[in-house]
C-alpha angles and dihedrals in degrees: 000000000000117000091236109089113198139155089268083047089056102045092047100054090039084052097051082044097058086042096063082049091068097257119148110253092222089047085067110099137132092267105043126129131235097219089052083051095049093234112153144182096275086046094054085050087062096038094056091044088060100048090044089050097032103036103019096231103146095229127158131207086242089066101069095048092112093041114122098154142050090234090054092048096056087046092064093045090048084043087053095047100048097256096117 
């Protein structure tokens, strides 16, 4: 991973993410939501380990309580990481 860490970065590694999850790459859109991608609590566990190790954004799994959406959700990464 590159050591510039911008909003494309983001969305690029959340999006491979969701795909080893199992999520389907053209299911990935802006409004999405979590529940149609069958992304769930323990997944988002996961999710936010990886982008705190591999990108460094210090994000929790309490942050993205609120989260429906995969926008929202990279806005909450990007938020974490001083983008927004």
């Amino acid at each position: 991973m590159s050591d510039v860490i911008d909003r494309t970065a983001i969305a690029t590694f959340v999006t491979d993410a969701l795909i080893e999850l199992g999520v389907d790459r053209s299911d990935i859109v802006a409004d999405a939501a979590l529940d149609d991608l069958e992304v769930d609590s323990l997944d988002m566990v996961e999710l936010s380990q990886s982008i705190k190790r591999e990108l460094g954004v210090p994000v929790k799994p309490k942050d993205f309580d609120d989260v429906e959406t995969f926008e929202q959700l990279l806005n909450v990464c990007c938020t974490r990481a001083g983008l927004a």
